[in-house]
C-alpha positions as CSV (number, residue, x, y, z in Angstrom):
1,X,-67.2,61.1,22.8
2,X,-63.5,62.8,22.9
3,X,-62.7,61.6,26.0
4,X,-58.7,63.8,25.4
5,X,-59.9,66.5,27.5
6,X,-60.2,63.3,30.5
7,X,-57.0,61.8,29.5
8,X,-55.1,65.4,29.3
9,X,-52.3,65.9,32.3
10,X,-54.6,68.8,33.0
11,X,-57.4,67.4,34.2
12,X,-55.4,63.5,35.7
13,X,-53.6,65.8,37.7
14,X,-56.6,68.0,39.2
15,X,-58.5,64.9,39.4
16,X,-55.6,63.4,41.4
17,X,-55.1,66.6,43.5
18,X,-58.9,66.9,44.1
19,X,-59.1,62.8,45.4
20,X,-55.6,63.1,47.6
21,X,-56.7,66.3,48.9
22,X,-59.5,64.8,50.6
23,X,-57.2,63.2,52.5
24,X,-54.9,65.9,53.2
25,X,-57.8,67.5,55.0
26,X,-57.9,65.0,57.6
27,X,-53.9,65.3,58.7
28,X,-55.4,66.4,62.0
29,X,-56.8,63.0,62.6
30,X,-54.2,60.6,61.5
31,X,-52.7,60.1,65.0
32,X,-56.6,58.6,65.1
33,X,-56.4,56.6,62.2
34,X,-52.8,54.8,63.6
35,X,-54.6,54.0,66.8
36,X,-57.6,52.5,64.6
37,X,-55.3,50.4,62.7
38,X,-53.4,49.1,65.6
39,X,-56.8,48.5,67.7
40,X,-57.6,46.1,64.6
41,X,-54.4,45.0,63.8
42,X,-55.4,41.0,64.9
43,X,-57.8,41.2,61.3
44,X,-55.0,41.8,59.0
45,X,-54.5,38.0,59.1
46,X,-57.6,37.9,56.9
47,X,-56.2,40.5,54.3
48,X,-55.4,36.8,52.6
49,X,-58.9,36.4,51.9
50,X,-59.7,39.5,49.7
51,X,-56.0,39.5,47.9
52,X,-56.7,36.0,47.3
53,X,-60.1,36.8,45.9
54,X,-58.5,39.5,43.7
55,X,-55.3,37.1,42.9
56,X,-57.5,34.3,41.8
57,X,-59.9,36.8,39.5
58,X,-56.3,38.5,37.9
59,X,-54.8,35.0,37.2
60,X,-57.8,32.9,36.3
61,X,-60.3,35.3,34.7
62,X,-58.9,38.8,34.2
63,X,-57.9,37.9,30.4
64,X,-61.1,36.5,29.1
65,X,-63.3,38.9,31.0
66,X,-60.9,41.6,29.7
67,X,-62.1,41.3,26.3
68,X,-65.7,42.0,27.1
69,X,-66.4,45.6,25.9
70,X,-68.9,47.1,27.8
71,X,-66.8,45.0,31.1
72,X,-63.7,46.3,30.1
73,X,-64.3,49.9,29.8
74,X,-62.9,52.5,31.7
75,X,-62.3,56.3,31.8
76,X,-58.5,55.8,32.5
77,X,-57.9,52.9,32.8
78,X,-55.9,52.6,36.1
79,X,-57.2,53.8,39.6
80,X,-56.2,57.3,39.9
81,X,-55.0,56.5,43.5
82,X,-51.7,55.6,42.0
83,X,-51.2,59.2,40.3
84,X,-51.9,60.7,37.6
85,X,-48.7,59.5,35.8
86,X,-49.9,55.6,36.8
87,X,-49.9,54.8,32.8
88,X,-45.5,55.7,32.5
89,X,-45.4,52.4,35.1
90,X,-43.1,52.1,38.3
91,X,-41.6,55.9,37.7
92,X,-45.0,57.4,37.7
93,X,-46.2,55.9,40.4
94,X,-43.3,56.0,42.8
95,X,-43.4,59.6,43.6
96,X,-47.1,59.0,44.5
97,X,-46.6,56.5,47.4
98,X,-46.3,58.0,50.4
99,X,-49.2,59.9,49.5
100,X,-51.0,56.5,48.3
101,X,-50.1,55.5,51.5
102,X,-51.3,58.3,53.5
103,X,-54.7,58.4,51.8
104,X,-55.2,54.8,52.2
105,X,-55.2,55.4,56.3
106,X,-58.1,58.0,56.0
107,X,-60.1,56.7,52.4
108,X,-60.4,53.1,53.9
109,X,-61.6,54.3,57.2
110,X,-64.6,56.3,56.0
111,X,-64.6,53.6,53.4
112,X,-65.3,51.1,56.0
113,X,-67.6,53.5,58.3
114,X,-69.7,54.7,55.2
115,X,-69.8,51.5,53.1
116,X,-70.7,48.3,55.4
117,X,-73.5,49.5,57.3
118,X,-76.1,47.3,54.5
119,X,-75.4,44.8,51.7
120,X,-76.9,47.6,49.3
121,X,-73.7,50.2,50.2
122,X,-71.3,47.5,49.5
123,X,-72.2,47.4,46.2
124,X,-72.2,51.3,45.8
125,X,-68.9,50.9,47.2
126,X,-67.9,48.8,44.7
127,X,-69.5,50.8,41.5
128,X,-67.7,54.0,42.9
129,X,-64.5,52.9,41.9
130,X,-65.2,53.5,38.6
131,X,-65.0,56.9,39.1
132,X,-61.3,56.2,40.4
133,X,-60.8,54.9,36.9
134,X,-60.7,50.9,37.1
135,X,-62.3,48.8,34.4
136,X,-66.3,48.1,35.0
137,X,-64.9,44.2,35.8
138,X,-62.8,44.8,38.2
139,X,-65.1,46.9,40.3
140,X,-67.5,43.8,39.9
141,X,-65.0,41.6,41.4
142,X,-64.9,44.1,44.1
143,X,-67.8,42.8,45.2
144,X,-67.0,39.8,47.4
145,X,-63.9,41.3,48.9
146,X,-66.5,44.3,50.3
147,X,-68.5,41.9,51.2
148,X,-65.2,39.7,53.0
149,X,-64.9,43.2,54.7
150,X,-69.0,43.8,55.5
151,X,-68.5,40.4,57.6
152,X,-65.0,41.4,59.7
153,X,-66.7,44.7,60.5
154,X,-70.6,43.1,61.1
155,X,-68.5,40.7,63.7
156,X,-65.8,42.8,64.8
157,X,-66.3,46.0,64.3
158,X,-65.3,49.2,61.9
159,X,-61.5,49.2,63.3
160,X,-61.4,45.5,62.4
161,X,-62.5,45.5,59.0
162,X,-60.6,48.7,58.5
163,X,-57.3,47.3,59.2
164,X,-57.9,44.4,57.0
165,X,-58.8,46.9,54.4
166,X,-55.7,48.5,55.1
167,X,-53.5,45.8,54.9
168,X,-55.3,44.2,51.8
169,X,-54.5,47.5,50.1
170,X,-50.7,47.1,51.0
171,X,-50.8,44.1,50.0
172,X,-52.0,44.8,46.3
173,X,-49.1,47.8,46.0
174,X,-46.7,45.2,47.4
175,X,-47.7,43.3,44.1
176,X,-47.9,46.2,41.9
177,X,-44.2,46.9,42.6
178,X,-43.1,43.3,42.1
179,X,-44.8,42.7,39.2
180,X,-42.7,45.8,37.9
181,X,-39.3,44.6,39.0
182,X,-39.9,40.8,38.1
């Protein structure tokens, strides 16, 4: 299949536009969103947990499950949440971040309302990221952190599990960046 057509600036960029505007739509209720986050701000201490999961998968296993074809295969290659630059490193994302930022407050939320509520919607919530563009493996080792998430919001609530989301998510672009300066 010539997949050119997928990797053209064309179609990154409308595929970018189409995800981020999604979010854009919601402006009206990101006073909302603030107020969520802060109302769950006590389960950002578990953020830990899920990096960790996602630390201990890049250091330990990433490189050997890597070279598994079908596990390794991906449309772009990167999640398109970065931009559609992501591939050009550090200066294509960079002009992407406060947008990455703002779409994280309203994609984890519904992300969190939409995709705890059983064990069987974690796992679709996992899969979807493929469409985002990350490798078939690391949307399987998405599984336990939405599953780390499915328990913060079974026993605290959406707002809970959406502010360790949240911060989990910071946490990885914290990361990204460093690992580009170091």
């Amino acid at each position: 299949m010539d997949t050119s057509f997928l990797n053209s600036d064309y179609f990154l960029i409308g595929y970018y536009v189409m995800t981020v505007g999604a979010s854009l739509l919601l402006i009206k209720d990101t006073k909302k969103r603030i107020r969520d986050l802060k109302a769950g701000i006590g389960s950002m201490k578990y953020a830990p947990i899920a990096f960790g999961i996602l630390t201990v998968y890049v250091l330990f296993a990433f490189e050997y499950v890597d070279q598994i074809p079908i596990l390794n295969w991906s449309w772009l290659g990167y999640n398109i949440a970065f931009g559609p630059f992501a591939e050009q490193g550090m200066l294509g994302i960079i002009p992407f971040v406060p947008l990455l930022l703002y779409m994280f407050l309203h994609i984890n939320y519904f992300e969190e309302v939409y995709f705890r509520k059983s064990k069987k919607m974690v796992l679709v919530w996992a899969l979807i990221h493929i469409g985002m563009g990350i490798k078939i493996h690391m949307a399987l080792v998405l599984i336990p952190i939405g599953f780390v998430f499915k328990y913060i919001y079974d026993k605290k609530g959406v707002k809970h599990s959406y502010a360790m989301h949240f911060a989990t998510n910071i946490m990885v672009v914290c990361v990204l960046f460093a690992s580009f300066i170091l």
